[in-house]
C-alpha positions as CSV (number, residue, x, y, z in Angstrom):
1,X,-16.2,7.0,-14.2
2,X,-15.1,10.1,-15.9
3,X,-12.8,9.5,-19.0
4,X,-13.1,13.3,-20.6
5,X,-10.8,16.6,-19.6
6,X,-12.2,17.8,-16.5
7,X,-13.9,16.4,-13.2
8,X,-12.7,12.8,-12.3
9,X,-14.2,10.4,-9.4
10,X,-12.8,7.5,-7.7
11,X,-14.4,4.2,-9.3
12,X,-14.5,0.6,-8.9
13,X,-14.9,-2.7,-10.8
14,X,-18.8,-2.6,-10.2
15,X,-19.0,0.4,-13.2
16,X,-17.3,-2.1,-15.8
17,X,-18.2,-4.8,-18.6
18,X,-17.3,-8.6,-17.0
19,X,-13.7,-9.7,-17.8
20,X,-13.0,-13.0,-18.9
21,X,-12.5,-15.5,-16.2
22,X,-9.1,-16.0,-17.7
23,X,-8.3,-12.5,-17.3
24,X,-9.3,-12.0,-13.7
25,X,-7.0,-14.9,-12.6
26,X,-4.2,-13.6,-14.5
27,X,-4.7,-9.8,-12.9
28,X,-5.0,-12.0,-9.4
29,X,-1.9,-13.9,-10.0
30,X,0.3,-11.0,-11.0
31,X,-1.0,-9.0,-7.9
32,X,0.2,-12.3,-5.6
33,X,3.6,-12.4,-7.1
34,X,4.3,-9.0,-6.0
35,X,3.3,-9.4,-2.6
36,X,5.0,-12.8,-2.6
37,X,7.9,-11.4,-3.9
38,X,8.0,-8.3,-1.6
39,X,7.3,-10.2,1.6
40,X,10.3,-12.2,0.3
41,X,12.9,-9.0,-0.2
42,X,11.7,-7.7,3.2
43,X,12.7,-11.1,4.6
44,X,15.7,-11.0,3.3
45,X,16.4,-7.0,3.9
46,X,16.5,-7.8,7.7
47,X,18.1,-11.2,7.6
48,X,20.8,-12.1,9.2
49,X,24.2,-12.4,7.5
50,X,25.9,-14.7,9.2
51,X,29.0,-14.0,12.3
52,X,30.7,-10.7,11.9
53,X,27.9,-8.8,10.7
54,X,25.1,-7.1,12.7
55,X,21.7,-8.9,12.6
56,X,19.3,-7.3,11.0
57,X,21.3,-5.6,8.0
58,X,20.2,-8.4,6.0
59,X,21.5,-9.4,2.6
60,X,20.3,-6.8,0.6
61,X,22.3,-3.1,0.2
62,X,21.7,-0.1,0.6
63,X,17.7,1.6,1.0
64,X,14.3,-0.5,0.0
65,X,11.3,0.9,-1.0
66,X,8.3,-1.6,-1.3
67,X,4.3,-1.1,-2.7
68,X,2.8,-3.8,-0.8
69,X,-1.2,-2.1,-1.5
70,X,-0.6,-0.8,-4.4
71,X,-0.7,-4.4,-6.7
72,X,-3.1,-3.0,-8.9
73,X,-1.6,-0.4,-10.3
74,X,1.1,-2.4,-11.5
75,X,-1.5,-5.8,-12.6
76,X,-4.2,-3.3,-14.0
77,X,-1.6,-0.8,-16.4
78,X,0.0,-3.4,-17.4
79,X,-2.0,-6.0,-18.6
80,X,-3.1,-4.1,-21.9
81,X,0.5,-4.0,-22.6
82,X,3.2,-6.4,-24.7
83,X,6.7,-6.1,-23.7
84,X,7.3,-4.0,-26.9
85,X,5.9,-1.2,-25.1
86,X,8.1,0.3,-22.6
87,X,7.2,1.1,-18.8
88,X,9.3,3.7,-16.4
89,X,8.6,3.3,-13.2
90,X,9.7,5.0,-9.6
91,X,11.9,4.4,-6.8
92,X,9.0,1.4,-5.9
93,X,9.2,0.1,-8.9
94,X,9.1,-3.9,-8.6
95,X,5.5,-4.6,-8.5
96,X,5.4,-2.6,-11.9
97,X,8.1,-4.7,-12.9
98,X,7.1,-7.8,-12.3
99,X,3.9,-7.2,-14.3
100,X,5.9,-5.8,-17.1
101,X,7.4,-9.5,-17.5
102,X,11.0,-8.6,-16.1
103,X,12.8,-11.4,-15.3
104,X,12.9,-12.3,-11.8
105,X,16.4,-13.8,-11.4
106,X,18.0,-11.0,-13.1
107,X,16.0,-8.4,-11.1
108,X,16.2,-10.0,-7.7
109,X,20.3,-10.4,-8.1
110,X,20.1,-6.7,-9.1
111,X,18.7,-6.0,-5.5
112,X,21.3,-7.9,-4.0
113,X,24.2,-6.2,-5.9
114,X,25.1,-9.5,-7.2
115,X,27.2,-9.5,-11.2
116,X,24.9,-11.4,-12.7
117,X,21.9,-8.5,-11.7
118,X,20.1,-6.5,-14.8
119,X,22.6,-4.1,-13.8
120,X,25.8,-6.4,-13.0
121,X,25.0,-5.2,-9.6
122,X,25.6,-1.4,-9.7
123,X,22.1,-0.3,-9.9
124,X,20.1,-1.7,-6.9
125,X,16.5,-1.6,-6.7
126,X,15.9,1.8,-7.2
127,X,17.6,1.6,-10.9
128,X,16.2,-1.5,-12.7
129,X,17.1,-0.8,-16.2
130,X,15.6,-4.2,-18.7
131,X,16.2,-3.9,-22.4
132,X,14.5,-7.1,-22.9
133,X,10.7,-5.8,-21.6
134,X,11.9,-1.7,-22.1
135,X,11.4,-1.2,-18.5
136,X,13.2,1.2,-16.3
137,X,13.2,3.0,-13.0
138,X,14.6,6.0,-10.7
139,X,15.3,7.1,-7.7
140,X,14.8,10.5,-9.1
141,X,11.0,11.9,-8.3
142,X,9.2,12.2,-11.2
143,X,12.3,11.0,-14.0
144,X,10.7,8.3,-15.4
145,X,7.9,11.0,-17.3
146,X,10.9,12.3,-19.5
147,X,12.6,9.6,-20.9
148,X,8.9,8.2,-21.7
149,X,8.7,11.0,-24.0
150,X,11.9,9.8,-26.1
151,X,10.8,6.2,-26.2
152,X,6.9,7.2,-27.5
153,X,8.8,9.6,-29.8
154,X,11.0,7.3,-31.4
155,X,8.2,4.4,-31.9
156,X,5.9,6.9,-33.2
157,X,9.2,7.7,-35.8
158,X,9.1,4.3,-36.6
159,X,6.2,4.1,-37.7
160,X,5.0,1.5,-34.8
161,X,1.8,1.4,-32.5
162,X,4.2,0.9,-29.4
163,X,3.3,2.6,-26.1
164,X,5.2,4.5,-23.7
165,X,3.6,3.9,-19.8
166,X,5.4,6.4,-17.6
167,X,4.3,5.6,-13.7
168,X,5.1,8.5,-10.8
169,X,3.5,9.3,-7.2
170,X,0.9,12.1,-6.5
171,X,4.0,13.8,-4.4
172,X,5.9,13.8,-8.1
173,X,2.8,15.6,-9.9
174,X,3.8,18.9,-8.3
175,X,7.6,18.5,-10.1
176,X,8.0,20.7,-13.3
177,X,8.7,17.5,-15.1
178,X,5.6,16.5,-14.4
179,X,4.0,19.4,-16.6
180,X,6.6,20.0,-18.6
181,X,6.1,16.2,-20.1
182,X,2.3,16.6,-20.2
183,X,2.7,19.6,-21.9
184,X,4.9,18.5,-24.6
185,X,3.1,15.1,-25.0
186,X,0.0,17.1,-25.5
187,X,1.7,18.9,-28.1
188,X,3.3,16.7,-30.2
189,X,0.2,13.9,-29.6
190,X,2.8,11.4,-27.9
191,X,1.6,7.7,-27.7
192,X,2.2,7.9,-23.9
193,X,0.1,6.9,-20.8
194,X,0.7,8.8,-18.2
195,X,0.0,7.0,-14.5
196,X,-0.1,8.3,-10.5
197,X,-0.1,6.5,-8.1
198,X,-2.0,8.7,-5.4
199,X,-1.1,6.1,-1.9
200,X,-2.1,9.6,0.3
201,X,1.4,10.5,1.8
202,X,4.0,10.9,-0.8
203,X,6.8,10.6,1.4
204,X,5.5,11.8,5.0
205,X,3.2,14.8,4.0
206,X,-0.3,14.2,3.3
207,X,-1.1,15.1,-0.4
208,X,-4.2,17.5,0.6
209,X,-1.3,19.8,2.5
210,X,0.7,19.5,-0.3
211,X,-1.9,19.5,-3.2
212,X,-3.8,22.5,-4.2
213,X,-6.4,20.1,-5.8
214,X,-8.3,17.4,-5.0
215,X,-7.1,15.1,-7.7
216,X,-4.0,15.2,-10.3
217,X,-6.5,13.6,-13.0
218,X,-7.8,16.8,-13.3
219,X,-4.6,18.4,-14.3
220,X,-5.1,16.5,-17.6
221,X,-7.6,19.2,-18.8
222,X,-4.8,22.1,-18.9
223,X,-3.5,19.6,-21.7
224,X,-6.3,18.9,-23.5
225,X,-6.1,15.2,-22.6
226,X,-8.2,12.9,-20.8
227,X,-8.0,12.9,-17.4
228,X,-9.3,9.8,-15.1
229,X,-9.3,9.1,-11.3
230,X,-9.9,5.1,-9.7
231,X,-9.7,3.6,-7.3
232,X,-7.4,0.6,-6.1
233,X,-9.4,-1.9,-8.0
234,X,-7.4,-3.7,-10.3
235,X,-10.4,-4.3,-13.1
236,X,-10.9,-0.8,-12.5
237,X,-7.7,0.0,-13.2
238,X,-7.5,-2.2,-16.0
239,X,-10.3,-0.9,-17.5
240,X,-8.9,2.9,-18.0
241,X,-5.6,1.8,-18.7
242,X,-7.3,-0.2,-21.3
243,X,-9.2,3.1,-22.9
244,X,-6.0,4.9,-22.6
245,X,-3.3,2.6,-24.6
246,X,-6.0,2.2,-27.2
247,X,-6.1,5.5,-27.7
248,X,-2.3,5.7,-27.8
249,X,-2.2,2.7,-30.6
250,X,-4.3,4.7,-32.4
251,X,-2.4,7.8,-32.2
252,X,-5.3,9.7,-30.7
253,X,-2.3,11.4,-28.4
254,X,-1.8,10.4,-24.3
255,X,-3.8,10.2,-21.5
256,X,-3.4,10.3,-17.7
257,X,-4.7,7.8,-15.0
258,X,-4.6,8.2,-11.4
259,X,-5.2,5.3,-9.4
260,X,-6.0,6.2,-5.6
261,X,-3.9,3.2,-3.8
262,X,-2.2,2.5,-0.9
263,X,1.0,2.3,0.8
264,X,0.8,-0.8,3.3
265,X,4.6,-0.1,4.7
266,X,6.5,2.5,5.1
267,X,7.8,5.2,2.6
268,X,10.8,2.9,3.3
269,X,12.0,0.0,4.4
270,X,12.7,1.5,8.5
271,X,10.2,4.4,8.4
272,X,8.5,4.4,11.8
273,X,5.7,6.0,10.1
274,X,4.6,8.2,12.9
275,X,3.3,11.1,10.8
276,X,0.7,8.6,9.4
277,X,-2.7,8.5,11.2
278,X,-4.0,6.1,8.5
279,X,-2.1,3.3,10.0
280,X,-4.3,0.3,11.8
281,X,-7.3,1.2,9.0
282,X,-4.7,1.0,6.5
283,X,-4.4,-3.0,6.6
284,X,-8.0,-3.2,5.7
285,X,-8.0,-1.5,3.0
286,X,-5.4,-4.4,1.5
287,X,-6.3,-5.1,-2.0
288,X,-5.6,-8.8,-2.2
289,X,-7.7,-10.2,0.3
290,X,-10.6,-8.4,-1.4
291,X,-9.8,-9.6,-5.0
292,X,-9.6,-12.9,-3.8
293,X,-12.9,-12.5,-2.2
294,X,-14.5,-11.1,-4.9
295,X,-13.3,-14.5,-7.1
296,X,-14.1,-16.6,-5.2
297,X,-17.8,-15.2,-4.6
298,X,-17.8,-15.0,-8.4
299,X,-16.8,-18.6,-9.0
300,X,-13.2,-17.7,-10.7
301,X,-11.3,-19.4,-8.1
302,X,-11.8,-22.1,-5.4
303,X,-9.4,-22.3,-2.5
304,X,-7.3,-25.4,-4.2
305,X,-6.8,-22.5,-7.5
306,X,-5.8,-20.0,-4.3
307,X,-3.3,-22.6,-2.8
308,X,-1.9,-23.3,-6.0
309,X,-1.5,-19.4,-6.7
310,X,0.4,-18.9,-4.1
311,X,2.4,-22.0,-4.0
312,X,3.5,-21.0,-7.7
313,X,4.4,-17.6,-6.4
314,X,6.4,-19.0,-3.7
315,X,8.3,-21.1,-5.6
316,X,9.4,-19.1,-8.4
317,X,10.0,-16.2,-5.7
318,X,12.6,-18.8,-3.4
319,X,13.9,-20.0,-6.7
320,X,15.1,-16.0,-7.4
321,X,16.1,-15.6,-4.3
322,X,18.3,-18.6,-3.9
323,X,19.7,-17.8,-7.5
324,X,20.4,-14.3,-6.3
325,X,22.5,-15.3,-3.1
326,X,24.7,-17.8,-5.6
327,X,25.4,-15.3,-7.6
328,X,28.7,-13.6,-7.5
329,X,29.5,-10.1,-5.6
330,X,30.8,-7.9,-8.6
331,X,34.9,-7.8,-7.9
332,X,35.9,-4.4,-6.8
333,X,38.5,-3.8,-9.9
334,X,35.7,-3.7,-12.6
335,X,34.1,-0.6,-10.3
336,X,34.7,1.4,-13.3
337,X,33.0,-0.8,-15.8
338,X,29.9,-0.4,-17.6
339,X,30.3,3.7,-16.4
340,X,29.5,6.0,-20.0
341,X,30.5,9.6,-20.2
C-alpha cells in the first residue's frame, strides 16, 4: 500500500498488522447494522400503506439512496474516530451514519418525515444533520468537503486535536469543490480527512469515461498531501484511515483516502440499472459475506456470535422502525418552523 503523494494501489487486509479480536467484531458488527438497517428502509420504502394509497409507495417520502457494499467505508473511517470529531457525508449517507454513533430512532423518524426526526421531519434522508455526534449530509455532490473545512478550522482555533472526516463519491472528485477544499486544506494544514468512495458508476457513467485518471488518490500529490487507494476491505480501510486521523491529531495537515467499493443497488432506490454491465458479478463481490468468512476462518466468531450479531441488529433496527411509524407527522401549520434566513 502506498501512503506518500503520488502512485496509489488497491490493497487489502493481508498487507496489515493483526487487529485485536475485539476490534474485528466491532468493524463486523457496525458493517451488519447497516445492511440490517438498509434492508429494513428498503422494506419499508415499498411497503404498503394501507387502503387509499397505491402499493408500493411505501412509508417512507420522497427519493432513497442506499450503500448496501459499501459497509466498509463507513465501519473502517470511522472507527479511529470519537464523536467529537465531525463526519459529512453524501446523499447515501446512513451507513456512515450509523458508524458515527447517530442515533437510530432519531435518524430513522427523519426518513420517515416524522416530528420527532433529527430534523423534526423536514430534512429526509438525504439531509441528516446530528449535533450530538457532528455529523451531517447532502444531497448536494460534493458539499459535504466545504463545511468540513469550517469545522477542522474552528477545532484547530480551539486549540483541540478534533478531526474533520469529509466523505464524497469518485463522480464528486471532478466538482471544483473538490479541489478547491484540497487546495485550501493543504494550505492552511487543516486537520481533515478527506474520503471517496469510488463504487465504479457515480450515478450511471462509468468513472474511467468520466475520469481522466485512473485513481482520485493520486490527485493528493497536486496538494502535497498523502494520497492512498484500497480496496473494500474494512481492516484495510481501517488501517489508512487510522494513519490519516493520526496525522490530523497531530497537526501534520489532511490526507485523502479512496476506498474502491461497491454499489450493490441502484444509484437509487427504482434505478433499473440498465447502463450497468457489472450487475450479476456485482453480488459476489458483497463485503459481508467475506468478512464473516474471514472471522470465522480466523476463530473471531462462531456461528452462535454470527446469529447473535445479527439478531442484535434486527432488533434494535425493528425497534427504530416501530418508533419511527409512532411518531407523529409534523402538522402542516409549523411548515415554516425551524426555516433561518
Amino acid at each position: 500500500m502506498t501512503t506518500t503523494t503520488g502512485a496509489s494501489v488497491d490493497a487489502g487486509s493481508s498487507t496489515q498488522p493483526a487487529l485485536q479480536p475485539e476490534l474485528r467484531r466491532a468493524l463486523y458488527e457496525t458493517m451488519v447494522l447497516s445492511r440490517t438497517y438498509e434492508e429494513a428502509i428498503l422494506r419499508e420504502y415499498h411497503a404498503d400503506k394501507g387502503p387509499g394509497f397505491d402499493i408500493g409507495k411505501g412509508l417512507v417520502p420522497g427519493e432513497m439512496h442506499l450503500s448496501a457494499g459499501q459497509e466498509p467505508v463507513a465501519a473502517g473511517i470511522c472507527a479511529p474516530l470519537t464523536t467529537d470529531d465531525a463526519v459529512t457525508a453524501t446523499h447515501r449517507p446512513h451507513h456512515l451514519a450509523i458508524a458515527h454513533g447517530v442515533d437510530l430512532r432519531a435518524m430513522t423518524a427523519e426518513i420517515f418525515g416524522r416530528a420527532t426526526g433529527l430534523g423534526h421531519g423536514r430534512g429526509g434522508h438525504m439531509h441528516l444533520f446530528d449535533p450530538q455526534t457532528h455529523f451531517s449530509c447532502s444531497g448536494i455532490i460534493a458539499e459535504g468537503y466545504p463545511p468540513a473545512l469550517g469545522q477542522a478550522f474552528a477545532f484547530r482555533r480551539a486549540g483541540t486535536d478534533r478531526v474533520a472526516v469529509a466523505v464524497t463519491g469518485e463522480g464528486a472528485a471532478n466538482q471544483g469543490a473538490f479541489h478547491e477544499s484540497l487546495n485550501l486544506a493543504a494550505r492552511w494544514r487543516l486537520p481533515v480527512v478527506f474520503v471517496v468512495e469510488d463504487n465504479d458508476w457515480a450515478i450511471s457513467v462509468p468513472r474511467d469515461a468520466a475520469t481522466a485518471i485512473a485513481s482520485n488518490a493520486d490527485r493528493a500529490a497536486a496538494y502535497g498531501i498523502p494520497g492512498e487507494r484500497v480496496g473494500n476491505d474494512v481492516e484495510a480501510v481501517y488501517a489508512a484511515a487510522s494513519r490519516a486521523v493520526a496525522r490530523a491529531r497531530a497537526g501534520d495537515g489532511p490526507s485523502l483516502i479512496e476506498v474502491h467499493t461497491v454499489r450493490l443497488w441502484g444509484h437509487f432506490e427504482g434505478d433499473a440499472q440498465g447502463y450497468r454491465d457489472d450487475l450479476e458479478s456485482a453480488a459476489e463481490r458483497d463485503p459481508i459475506p467475506a468478512y464473516e468468512a474471514t472471522l470465522l476462518a480466523d476463530g473471531v466468531l462462531d456461528d452462535a456470535a454470527v446469529a447473535a450479531v445479527r439478531e442484535e441488529a434486527s432488533a434494535l433496527v425493528e425497534e427504530a422502525v416501530a418508533y419511527a411509524k409512532e411518531s407523529p407527522i409534523p402538522d402542516p401549520a409549523t411548515a415554516t418552523a425551524y426555516a433561518f434566513a
